[in-house]
Z-matrix of the N, CA and C atoms (Angstrom, degrees):
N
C 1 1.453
C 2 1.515 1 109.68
N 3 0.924 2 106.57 1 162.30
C 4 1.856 3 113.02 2 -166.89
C 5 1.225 4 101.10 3 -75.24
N 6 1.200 5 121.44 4 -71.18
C 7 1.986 6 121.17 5 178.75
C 8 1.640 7 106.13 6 -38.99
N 9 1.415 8 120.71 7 -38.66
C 10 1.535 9 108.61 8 -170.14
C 11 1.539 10 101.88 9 -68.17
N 12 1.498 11 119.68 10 -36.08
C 13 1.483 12 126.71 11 -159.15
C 14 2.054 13 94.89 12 -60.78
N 15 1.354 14 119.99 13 -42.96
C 16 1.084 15 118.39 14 -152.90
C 17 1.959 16 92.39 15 -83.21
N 18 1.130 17 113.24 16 -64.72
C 19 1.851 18 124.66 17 174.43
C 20 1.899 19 90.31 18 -34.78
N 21 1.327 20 127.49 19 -56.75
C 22 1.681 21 100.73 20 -169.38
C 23 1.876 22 112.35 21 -81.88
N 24 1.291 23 96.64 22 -9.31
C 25 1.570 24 79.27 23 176.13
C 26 1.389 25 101.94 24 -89.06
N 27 1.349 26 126.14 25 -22.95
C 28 1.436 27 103.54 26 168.30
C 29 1.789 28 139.26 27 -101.32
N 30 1.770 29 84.68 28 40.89
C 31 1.449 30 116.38 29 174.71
C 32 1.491 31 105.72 30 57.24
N 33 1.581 32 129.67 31 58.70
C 34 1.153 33 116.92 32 174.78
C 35 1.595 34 93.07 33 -158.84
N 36 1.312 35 115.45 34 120.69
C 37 1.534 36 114.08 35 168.83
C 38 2.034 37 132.07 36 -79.59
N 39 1.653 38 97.88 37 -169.94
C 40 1.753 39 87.19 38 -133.99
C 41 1.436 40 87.29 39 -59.84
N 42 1.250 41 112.01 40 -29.15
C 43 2.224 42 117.91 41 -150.42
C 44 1.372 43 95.73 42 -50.56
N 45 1.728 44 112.43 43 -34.68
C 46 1.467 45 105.04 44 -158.17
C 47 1.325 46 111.21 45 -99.53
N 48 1.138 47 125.58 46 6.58
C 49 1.841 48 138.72 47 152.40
C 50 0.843 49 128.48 48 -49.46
N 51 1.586 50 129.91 49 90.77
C 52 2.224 51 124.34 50 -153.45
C 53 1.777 52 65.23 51 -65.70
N 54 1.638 53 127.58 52 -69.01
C 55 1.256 54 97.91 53 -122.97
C 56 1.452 55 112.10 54 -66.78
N 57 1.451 56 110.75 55 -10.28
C 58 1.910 57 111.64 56 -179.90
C 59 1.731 58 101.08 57 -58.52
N 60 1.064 59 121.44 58 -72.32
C 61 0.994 60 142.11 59 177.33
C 62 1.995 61 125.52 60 -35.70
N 63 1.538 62 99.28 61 -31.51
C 64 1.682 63 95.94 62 172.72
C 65 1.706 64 97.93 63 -103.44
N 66 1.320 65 121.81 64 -15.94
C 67 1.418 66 123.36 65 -177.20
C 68 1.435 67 111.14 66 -141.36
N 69 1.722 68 109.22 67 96.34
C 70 1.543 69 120.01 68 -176.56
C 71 1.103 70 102.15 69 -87.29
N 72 1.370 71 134.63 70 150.17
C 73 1.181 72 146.14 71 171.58
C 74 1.318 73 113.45 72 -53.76
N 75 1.406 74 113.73 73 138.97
C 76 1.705 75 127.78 74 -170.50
C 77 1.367 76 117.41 75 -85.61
N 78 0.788 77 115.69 76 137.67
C 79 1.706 78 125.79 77 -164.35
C 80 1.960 79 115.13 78 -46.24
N 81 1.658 80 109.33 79 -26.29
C 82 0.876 81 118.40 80 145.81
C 83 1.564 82 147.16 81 -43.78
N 84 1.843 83 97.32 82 -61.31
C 85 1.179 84 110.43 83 152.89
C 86 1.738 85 146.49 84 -61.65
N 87 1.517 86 101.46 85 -4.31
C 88 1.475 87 131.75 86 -175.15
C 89 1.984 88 88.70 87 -86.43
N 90 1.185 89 114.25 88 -41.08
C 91 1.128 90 116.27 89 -147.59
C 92 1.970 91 106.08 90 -91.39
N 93 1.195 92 94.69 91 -46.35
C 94 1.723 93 109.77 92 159.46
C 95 1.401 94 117.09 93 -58.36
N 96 1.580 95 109.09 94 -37.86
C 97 1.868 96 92.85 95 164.72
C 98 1.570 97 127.46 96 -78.25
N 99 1.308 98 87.49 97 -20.46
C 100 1.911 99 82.07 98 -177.64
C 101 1.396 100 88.29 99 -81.52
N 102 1.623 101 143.32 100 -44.27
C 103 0.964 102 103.01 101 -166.33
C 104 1.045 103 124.46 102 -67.03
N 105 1.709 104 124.52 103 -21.35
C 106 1.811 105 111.67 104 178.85
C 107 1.556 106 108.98 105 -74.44
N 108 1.440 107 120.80 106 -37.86
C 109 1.286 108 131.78 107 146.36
C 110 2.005 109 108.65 108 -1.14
N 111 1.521 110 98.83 109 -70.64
C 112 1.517 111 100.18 110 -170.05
C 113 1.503 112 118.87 111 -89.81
N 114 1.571 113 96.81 112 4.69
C 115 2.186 114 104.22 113 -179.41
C 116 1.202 115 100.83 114 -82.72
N 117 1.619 116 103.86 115 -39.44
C 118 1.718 117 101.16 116 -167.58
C 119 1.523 118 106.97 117 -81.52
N 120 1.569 119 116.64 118 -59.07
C 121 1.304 120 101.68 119 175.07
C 122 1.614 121 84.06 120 119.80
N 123 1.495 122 143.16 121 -5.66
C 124 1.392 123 135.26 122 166.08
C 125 1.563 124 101.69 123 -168.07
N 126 1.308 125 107.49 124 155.33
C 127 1.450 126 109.25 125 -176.26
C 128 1.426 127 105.04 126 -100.02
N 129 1.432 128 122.95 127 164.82
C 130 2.025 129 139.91 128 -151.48
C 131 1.256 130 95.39 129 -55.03
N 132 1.633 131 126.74 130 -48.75
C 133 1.682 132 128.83 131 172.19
C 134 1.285 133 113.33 132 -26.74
N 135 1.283 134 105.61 133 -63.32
C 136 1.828 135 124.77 134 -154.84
C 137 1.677 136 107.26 135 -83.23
N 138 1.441 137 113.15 136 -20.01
C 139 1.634 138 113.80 137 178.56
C 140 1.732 139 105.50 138 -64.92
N 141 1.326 140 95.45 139 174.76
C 142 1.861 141 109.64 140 -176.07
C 143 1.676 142 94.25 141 -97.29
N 144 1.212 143 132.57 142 111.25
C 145 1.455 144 120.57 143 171.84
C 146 1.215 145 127.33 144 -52.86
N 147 1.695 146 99.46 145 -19.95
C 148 1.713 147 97.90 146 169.51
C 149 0.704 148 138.44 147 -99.44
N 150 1.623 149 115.54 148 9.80
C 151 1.713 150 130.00 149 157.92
C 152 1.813 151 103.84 150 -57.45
N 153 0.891 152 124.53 151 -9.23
C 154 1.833 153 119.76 152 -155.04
C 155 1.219 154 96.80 153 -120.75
N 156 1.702 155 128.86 154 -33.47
C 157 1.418 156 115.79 155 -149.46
C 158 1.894 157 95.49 156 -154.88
N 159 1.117 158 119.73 157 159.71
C 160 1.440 159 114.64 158 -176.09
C 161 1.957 160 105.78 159 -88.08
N 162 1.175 161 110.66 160 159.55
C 163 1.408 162 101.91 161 177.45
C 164 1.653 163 110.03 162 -106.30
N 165 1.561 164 104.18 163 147.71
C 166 1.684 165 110.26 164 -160.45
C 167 1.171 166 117.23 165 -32.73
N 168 1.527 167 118.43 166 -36.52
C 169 1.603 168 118.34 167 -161.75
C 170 1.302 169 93.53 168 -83.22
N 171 1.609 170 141.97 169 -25.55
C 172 1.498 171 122.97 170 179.11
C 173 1.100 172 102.71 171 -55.88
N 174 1.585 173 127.49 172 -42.18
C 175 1.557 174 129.21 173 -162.69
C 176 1.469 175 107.20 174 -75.93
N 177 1.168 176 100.29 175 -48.15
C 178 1.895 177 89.18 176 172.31
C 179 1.344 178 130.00 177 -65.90
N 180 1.368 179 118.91 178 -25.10
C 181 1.734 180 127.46 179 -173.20
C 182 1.716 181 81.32 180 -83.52
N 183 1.235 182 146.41 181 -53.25
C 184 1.574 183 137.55 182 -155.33
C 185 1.413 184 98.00 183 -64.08
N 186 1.273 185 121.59 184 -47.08
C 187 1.914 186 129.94 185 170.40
C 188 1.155 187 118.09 186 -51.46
N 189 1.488 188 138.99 187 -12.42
C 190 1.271 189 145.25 188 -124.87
C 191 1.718 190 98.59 189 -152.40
N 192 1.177 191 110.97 190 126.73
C 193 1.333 192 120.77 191 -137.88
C 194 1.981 193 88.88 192 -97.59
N 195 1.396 194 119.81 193 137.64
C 196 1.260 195 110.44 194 -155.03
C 197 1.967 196 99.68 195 -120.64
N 198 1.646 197 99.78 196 171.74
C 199 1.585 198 109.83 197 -162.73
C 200 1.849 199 115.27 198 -53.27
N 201 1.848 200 98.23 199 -15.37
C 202 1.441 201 108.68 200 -175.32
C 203 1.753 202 96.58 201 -103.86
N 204 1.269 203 137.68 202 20.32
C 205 1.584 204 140.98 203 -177.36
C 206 1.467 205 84.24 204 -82.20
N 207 1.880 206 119.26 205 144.15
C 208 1.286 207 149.20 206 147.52
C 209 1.268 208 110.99 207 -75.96
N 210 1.197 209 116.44 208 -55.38
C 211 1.079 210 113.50 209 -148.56
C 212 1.646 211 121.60 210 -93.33
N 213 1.230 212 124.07 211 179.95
C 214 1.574 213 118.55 212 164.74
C 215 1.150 214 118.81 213 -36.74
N 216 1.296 215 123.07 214 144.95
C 217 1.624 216 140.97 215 161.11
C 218 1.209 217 104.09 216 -131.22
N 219 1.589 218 126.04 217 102.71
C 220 1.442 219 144.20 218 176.89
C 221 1.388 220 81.85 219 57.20
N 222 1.987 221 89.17 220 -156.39
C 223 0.949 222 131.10 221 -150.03
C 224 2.099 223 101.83 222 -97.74
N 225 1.526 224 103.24 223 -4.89
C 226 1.740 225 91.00 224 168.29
C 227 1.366 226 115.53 225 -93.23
N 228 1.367 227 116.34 226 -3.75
C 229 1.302 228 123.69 227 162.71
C 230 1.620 229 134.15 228 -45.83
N 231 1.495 230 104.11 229 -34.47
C 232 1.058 231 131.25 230 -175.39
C 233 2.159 232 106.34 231 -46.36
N 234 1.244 233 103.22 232 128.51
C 235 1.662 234 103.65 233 176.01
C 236 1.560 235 106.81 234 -78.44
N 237 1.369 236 80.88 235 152.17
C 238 1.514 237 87.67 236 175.42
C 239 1.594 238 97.18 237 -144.27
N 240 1.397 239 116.70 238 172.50
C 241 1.599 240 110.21 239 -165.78
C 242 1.275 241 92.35 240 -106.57
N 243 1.439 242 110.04 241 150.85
C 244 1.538 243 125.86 242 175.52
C 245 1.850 244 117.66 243 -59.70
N 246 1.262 245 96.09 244 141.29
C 247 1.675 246 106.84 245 -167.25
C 248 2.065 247 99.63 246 -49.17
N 249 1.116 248 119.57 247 -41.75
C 250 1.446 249 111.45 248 173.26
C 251 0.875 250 126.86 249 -94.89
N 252 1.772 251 129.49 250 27.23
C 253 0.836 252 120.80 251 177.71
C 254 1.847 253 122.54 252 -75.44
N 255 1.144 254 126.00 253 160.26
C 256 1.729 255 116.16 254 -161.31
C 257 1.872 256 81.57 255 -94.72
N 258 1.195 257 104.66 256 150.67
C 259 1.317 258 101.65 257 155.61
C 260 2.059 259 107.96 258 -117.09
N 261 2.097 260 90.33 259 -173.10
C 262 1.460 261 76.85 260 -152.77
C 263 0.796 262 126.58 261 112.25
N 264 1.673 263 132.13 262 130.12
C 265 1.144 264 127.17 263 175.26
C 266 1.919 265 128.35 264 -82.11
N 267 0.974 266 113.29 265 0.70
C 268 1.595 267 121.90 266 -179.92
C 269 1.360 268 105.96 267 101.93
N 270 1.771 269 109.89 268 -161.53
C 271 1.315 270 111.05 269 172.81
C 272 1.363 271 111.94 270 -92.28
N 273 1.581 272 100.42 271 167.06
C 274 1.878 273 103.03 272 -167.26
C 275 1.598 274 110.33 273 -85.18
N 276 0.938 275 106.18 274 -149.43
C 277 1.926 276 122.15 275 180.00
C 278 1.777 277 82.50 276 -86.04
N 279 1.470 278 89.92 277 153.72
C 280 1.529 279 93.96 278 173.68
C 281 1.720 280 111.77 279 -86.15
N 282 1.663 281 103.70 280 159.91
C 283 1.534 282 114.41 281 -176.45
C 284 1.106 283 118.17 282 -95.07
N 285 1.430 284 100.03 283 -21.21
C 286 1.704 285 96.09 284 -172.62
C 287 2.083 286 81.11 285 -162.96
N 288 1.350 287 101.64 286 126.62
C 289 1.669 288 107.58 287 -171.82
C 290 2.036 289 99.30 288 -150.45
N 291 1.541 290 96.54 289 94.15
C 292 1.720 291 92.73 290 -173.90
C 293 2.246 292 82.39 291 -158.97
N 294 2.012 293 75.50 292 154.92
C 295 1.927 294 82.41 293 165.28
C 296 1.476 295 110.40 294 -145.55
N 297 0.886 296 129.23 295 156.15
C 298 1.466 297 143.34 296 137.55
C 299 0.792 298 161.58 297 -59.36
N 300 1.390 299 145.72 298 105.10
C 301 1.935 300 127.31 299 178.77
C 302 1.217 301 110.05 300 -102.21
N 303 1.429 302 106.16 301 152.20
C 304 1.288 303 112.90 302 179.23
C 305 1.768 304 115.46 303 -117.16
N 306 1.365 305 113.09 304 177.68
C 307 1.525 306 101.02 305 -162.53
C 308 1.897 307 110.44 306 -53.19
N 309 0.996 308 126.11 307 -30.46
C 310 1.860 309 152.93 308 171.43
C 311 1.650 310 94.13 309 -46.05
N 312 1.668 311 115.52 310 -28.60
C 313 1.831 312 79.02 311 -136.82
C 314 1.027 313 122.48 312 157.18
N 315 1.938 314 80.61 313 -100.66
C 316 1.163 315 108.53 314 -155.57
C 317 1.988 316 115.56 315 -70.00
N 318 1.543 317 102.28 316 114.99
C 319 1.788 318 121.65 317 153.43
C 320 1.370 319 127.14 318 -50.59
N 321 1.392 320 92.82 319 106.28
C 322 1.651 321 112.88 320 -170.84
C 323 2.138 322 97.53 321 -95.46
N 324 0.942 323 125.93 322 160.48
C 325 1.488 324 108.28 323 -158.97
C 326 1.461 325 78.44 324 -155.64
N 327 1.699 326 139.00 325 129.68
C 328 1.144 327 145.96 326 151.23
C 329 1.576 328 111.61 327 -109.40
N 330 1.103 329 115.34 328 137.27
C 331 1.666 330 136.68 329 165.04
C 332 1.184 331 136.09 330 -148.53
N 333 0.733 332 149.94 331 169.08
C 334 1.551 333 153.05 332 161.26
C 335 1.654 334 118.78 333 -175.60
N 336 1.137 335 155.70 334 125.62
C 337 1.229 336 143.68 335 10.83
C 338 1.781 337 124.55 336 77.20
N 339 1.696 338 86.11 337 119.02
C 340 2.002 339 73.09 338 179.00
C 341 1.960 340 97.39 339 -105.70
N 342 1.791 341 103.07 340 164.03
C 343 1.391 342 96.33 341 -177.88
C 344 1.887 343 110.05 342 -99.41
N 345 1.445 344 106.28 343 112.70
C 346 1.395 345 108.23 344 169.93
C 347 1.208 346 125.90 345 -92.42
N 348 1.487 347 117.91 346 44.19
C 349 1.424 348 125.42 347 -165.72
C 350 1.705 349 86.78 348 -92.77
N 351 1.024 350 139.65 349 -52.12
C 352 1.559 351 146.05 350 -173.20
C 353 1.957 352 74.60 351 100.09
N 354 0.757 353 142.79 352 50.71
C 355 1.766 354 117.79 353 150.00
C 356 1.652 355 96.72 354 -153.63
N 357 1.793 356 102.82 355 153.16
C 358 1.791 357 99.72 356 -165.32
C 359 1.677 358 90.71 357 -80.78
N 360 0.943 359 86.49 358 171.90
C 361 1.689 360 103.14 359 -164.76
C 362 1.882 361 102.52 360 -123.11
N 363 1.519 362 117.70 361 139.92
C 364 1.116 363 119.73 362 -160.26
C 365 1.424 364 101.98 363 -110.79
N 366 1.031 365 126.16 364 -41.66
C 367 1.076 366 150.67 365 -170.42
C 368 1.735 367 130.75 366 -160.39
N 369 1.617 368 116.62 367 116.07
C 370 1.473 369 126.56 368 178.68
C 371 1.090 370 115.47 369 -128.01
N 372 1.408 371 99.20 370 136.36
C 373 1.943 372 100.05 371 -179.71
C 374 1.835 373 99.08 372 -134.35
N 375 0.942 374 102.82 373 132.50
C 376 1.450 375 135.29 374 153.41
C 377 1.513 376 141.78 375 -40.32
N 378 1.106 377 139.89 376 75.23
C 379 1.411 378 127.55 377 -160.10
C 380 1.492 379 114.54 378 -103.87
N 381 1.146 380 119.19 379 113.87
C 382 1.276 381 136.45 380 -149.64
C 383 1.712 382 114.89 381 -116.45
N 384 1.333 383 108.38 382 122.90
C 385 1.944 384 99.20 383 158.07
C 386 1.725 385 95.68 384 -137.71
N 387 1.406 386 75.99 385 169.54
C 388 1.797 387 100.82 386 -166.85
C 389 1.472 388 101.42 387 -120.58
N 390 1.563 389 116.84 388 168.75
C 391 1.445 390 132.22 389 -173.14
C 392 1.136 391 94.04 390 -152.64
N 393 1.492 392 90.64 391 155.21
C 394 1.827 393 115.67 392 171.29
C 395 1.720 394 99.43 393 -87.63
N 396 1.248 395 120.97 394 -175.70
C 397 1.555 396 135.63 395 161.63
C 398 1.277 397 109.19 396 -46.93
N 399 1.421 398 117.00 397 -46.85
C 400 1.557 399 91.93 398 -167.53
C 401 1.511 400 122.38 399 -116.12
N 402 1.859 401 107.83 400 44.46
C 403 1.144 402 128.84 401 166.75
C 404 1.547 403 107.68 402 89.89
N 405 1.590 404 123.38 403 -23.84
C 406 1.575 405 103.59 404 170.54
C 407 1.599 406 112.28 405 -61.03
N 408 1.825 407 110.08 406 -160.77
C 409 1.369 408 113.11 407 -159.65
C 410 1.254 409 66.68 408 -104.17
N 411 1.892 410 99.12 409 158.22
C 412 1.788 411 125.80 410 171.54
C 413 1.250 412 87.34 411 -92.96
N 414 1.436 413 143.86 412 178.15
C 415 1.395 414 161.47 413 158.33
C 416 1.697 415 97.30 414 -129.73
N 417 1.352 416 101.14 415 148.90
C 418 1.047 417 147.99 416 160.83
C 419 1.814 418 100.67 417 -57.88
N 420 1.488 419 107.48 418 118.26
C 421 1.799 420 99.70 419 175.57
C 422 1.435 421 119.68 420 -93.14
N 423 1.545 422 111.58 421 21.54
C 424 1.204 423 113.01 422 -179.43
C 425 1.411 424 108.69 423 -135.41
N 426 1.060 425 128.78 424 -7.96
C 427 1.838 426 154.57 425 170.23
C 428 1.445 427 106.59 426 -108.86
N 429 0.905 428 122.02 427 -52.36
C 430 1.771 429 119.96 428 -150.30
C 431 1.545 430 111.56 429 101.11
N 432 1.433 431 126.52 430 -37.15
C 433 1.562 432 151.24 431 -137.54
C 434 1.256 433 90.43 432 -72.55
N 435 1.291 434 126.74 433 126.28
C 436 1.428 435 145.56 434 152.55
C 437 1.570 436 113.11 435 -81.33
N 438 1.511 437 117.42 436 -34.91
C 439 1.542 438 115.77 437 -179.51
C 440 1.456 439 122.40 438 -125.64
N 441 1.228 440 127.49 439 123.19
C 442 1.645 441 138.49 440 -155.50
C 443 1.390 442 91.36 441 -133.26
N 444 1.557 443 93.11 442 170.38
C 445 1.315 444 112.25 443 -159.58
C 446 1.922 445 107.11 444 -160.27
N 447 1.753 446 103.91 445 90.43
C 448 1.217 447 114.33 446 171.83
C 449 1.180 448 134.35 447 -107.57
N 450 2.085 449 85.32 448 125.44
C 451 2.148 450 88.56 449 -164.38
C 452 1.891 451 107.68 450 -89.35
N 453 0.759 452 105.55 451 168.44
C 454 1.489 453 125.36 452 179.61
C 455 1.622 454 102.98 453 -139.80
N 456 1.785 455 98.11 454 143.01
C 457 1.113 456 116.89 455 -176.16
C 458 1.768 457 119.21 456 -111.98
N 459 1.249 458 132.39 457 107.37
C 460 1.609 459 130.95 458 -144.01
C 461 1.445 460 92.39 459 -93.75
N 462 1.056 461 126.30 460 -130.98
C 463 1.864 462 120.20 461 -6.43
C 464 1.513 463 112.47 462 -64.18
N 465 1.805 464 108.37 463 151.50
C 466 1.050 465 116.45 464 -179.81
C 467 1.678 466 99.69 465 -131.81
N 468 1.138 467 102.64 466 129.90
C 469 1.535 468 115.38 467 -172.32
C 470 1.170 469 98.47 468 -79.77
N 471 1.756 470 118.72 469 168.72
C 472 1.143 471 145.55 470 167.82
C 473 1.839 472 88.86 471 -55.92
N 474 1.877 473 94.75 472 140.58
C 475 1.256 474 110.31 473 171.72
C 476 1.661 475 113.85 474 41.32
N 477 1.105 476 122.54 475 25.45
C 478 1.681 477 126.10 476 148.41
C 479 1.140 478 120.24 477 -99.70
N 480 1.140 479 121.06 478 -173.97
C 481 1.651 480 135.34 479 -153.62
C 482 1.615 481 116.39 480 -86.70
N 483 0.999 482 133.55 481 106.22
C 484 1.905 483 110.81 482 168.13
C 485 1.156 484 90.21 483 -92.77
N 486 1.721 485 123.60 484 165.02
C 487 1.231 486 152.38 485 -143.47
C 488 1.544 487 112.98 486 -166.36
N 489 1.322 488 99.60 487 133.83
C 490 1.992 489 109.20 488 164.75
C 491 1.243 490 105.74 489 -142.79
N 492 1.117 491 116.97 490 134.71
C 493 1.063 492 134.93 491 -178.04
C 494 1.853 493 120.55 492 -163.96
N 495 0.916 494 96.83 493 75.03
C 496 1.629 495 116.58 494 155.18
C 497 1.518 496 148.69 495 177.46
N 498 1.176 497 130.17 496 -133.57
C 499 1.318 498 113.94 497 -172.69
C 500 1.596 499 105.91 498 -116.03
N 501 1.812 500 114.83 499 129.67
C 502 1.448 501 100.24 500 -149.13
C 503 2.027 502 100.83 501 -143.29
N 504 1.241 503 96.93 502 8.38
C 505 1.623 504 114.25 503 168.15
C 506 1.473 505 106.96 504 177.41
N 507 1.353 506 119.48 505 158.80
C 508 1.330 507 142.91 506 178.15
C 509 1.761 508 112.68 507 -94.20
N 510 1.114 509 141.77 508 104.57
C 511 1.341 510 132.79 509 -161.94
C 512 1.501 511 95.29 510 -167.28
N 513 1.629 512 120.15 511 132.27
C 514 1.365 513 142.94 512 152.13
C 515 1.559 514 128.11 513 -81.14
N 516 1.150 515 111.76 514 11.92
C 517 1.877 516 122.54 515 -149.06
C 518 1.895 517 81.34 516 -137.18
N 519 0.770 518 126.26 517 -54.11
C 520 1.779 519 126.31 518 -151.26
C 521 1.823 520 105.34 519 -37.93
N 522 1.278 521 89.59 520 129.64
C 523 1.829 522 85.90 521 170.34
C 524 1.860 523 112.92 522 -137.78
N 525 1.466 524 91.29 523 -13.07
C 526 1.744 525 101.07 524 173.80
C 527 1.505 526 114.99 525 -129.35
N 528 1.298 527 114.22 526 153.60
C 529 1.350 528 102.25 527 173.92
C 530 1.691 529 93.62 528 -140.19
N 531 1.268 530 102.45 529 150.12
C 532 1.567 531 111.73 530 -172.15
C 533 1.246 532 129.61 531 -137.60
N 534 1.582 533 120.80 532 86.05
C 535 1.610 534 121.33 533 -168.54
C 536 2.005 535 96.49 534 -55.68
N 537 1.437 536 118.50 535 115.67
C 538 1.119 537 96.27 536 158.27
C 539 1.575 538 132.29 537 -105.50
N 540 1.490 539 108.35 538 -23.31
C 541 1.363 540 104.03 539 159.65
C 542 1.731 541 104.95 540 -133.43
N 543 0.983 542 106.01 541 -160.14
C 544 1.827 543 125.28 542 -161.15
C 545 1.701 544 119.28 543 -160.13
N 546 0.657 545 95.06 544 61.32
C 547 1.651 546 103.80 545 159.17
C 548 1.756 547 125.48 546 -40.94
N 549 1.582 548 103.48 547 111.96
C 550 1.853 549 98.70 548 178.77
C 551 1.348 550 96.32 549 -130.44
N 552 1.356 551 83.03 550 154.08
C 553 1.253 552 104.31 551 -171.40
C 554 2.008 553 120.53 552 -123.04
N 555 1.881 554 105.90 553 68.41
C 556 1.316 555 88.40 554 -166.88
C 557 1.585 556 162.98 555 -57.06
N 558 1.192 557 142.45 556 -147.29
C 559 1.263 558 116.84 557 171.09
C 560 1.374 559 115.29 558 -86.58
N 561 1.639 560 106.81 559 -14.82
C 562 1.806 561 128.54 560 -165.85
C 563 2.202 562 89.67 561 -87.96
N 564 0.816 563 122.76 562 28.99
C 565 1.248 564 103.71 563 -179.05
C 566 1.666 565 117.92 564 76.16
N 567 1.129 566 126.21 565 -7.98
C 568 1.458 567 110.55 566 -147.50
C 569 1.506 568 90.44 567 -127.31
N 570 1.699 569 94.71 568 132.03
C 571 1.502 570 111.64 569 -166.96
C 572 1.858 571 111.65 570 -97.14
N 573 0.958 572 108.81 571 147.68
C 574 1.725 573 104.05 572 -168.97
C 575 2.016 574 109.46 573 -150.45
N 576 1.549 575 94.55 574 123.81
C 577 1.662 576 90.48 575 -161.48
C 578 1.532 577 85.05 576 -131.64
N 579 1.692 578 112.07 577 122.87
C 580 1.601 579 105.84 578 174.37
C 581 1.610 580 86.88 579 -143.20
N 582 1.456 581 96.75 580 171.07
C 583 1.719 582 111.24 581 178.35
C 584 1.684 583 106.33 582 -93.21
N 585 1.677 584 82.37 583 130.34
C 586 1.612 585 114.34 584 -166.43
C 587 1.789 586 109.12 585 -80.37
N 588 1.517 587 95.87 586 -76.43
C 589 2.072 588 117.68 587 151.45
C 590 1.023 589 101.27 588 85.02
N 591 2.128 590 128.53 589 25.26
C 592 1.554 591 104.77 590 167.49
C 593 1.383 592 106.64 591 -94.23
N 594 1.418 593 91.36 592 174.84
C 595 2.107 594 90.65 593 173.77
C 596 1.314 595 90.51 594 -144.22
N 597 1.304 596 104.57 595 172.72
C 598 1.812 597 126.71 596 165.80
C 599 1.214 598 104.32 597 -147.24
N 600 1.365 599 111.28 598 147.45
C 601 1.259 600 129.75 599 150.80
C 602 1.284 601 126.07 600 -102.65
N 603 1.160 602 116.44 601 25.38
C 604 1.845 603 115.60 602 -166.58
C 605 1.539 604 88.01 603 -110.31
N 606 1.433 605 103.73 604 113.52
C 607 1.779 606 131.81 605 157.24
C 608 1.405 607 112.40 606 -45.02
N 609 1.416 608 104.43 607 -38.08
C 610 2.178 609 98.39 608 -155.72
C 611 1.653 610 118.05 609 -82.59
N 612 1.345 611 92.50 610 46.88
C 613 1.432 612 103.25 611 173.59
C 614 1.370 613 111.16 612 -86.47
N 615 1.427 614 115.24 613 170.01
C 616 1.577 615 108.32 614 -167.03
C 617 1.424 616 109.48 615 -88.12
């Protein structure tokens, strides 16, 4: 019955209910509870509460950002850059990018480049391939090697010069030369290799 449902949830039975007790339910009202009594088939006590309503932890895990979420969750989400990462923008366009052969051969290669990394630089090397005229690789006539790789030893300060300058394969065929990446090596330990991608073809280097 409805009045009993409310007296046991608040831990007190019917005897001790003035109002059960000065006002019993009317013969009418006896008759309206059994009948909802017999629609449902159990009275509000005896039901599952979670047939009717979701239980807290569904509501909190659905709020709660899950192992397949992309996106942000608050404010620890936030990126931050990795402890080695170099800062700085890298090296610039080159300043001066030309080579030479001499009666031998041997490819003498000048460049330089200023460093906009903002950090001094300890060491940079160069990774280099060459071409003939009509876009295959030149080789080297004493290697075979189409692609080399020349280090230099600095320090090179923020916003100063890196430099190449010398003789770095033997080849009669060469018509391009192509820094494609650049390797640095800063003063903080932390090593950094990205693609560079200029070339020249201008011979009248010294």
């Amino acid at each position: 019955m409805a009045p009993s449902v409310e007296t046991r949830l608040n831990g007190q039975n019917v005897a001790s209910n003035p109002v059960i007790e000065e006002i019993p339910p009317s013969t009418a009202d006896k008759a309206a509870i059994a009948a909802e009594s017999n629609t449902t088939g159990s009275n509000s006590i005896e039901s599952d509460p979670t047939e009717s309503s979701p239980s807290p932890e569904a509501v909190v895990l659905e709020d709660m950002p899950s192992d397949d979420d992309t996106g942000p969750a608050g404010d620890e989400a936030e990126d931050l850059p990795a402890a080695d990462t170099p800062s700085g923008q890298g090296i610039g366009a080159p300043l001066e990018f030309k080579y030479s052969t001499n009666s031998a051969d041997a490819v003498k290669l000048t460049w330089e480049a200023d460093n906009l990394t903002g950090k001094r630089i300890n060491y940079y090397t160069a990774h280099i391939s060459t071409f003939n005229p009509v876009g295959d690789p030149s080789n080297d006539q004493l290697n075979g090697k189409s692609s080399f790789s020349l280090k230099y030893v600095g320090p090179v300060e923020p916003n100063d010069t890196l430099f190449i300058f010398s003789d770095f394969t033997y080849q009669n065929t060469i018509h391009t030369i192509i820094i494609d990446q650049l390797t640095l090596q800063y003063d903080d330990g932390t090593i950094e290799t990205f693609d560079y991608g200029y070339e020249t073809t201008d011979d009248s280097g010294l």
